[in-house]
Phi, psi and omega in degrees: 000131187275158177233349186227132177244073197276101166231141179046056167271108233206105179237141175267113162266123167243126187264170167089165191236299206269314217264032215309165176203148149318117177207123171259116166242359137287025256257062171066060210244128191243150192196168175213123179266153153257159191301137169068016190272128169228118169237126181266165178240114169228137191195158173309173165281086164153014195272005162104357196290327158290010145276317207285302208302278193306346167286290193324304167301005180057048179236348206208116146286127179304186173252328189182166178091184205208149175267307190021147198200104221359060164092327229242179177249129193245037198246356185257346158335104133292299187301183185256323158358282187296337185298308199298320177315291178261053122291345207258330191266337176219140203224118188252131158231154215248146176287330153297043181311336179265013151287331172265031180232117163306106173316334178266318151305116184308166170299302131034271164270004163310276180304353182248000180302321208290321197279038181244347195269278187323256178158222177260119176262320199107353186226185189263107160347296167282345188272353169251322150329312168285276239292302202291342175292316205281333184295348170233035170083014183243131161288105175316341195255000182256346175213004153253159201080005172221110153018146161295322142017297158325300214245173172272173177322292190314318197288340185257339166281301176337267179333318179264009155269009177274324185299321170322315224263334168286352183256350199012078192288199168247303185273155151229131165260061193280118155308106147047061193291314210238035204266004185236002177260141192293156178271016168274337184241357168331296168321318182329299187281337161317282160328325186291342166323297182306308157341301172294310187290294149007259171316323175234007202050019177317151152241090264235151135277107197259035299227128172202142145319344204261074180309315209317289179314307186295326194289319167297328190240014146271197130250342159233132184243168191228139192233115178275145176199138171035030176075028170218152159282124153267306169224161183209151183160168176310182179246014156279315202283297188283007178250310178250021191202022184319117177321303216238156164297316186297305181302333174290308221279345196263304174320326179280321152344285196314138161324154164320305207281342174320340206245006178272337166274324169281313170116035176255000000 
């Protein structure tokens, strides 16, 4: 079943104060996520893929095209009602964590915000709060209670795939999730995706520069240049039968040993 509908999605940046200019950084791009789906988006920096995430997550109004999110458009959501419903239903975590944190809230109330989403579960709070800190390698009693400020890059990305893991969301809009995280816990959080996807039907947008990285946790990879999807296929297709001049060049990119263990 698709839960996301992208058609023509299209963003325009206009700069400048006497001199104005034009920057396409979107460039009329159509796409469909499925129920349970994990798709990566990979492209170099600047290639429009964290825009195409922030128009979707409702933070960047588009210039043109349409949003759909199990049918509904979601650039047309008014009430606050309908906002909070899909919040609670699509979820971004950011390559940047401490932007997504208030500096005067403790962890603490980072993570109890969410259950404002949620409504009434029916349970003990802090007893859902440890369990999802233990699920991405963090000792709860080592981080709650202390300011982000406090904690490192790795240790503040962690948290906010725990808040992810407490909203069981439908959609997730992971930014480079795991480019600040030691490559010892990577897998970690890496899995818990699947897990969520697995367990809750979650679906993920996985957004990374690394095809290497893409070719493992996806089922479809989509390869973005200059604010267009260029190529789209399986991570076999693309990997081993690459299309476009930009994806052989980002595929020459990947490491050795990726590709001596995949056998590409």
């Amino acid at each position: 079943m698709v839960i996301l509908e992208v058609e023509n999605l299209t963003k325009i940046y206009v700069v400048g104060l006497l001199r104005k200019k034009e920057i396409l950084a979107v460039n009329n791009i159509s796409f469909r996520v499925s129920e349970k789906e994990f798709i990566s988006l990979v492209g170099e920096s600047g290639s429009g893929k964290t825009t195409t995430a922030r128009m979707i997550l409702r933070l960047l109004k588009p210039t043109s095209g349409s949003i759909r999110f199990q049918g509904r458009d979601v650039w047309s959501l008014k009430k606050m009602e309908d906002l909070k419903w899909y919040w609670r239903q699509v979820h971004g975590i950011f390559q940047d964590p401490f932007a997504s944190y208030n500096p005067l809230y403790r962890i603490d109330r980072v993570l109890n915000q969410v259950f404002n989403l949620i409504g009434d579960i029916g349970a003990d709070r802090e007893s859902l709060i440890r369990e999802a800190l233990k699920e991405v390698g963090l000792r709860p009693d080592e981080v709650l209670g202390r300011y982000p400020h406090e904690l490192s890059g790795g240790q503040r990305q962690r948290i906010m795939v725990a808040r992810c893991y407490l909203l069981k969301p439908r959609l997730i809009l992971a930014d480079e999730p795991v480019s600040m995280i030691d490559a010892s816990t990577r897998a970690g959080v890496l899995n818990l995706f699947s897990r969520l996807r697995d367990e809750y039907g979650t679906s993920v947008i996985f957004i990374t520069h690394d095809l290497g990285l893409a070719y493992y946790v996806s089922d479809r990879i989509m390869i973005m240049y200059r604010g267009e999807i260029v190529e789209e296929g399986s991570p076999e297709e693309v990997m081993e039968n690459p299309q476009h001049p930009y994806t052989r060049k980002l595929r020459e990119d990947v490491p050795l040993l990726y590709r001596k263990w995949s056998g590409f």
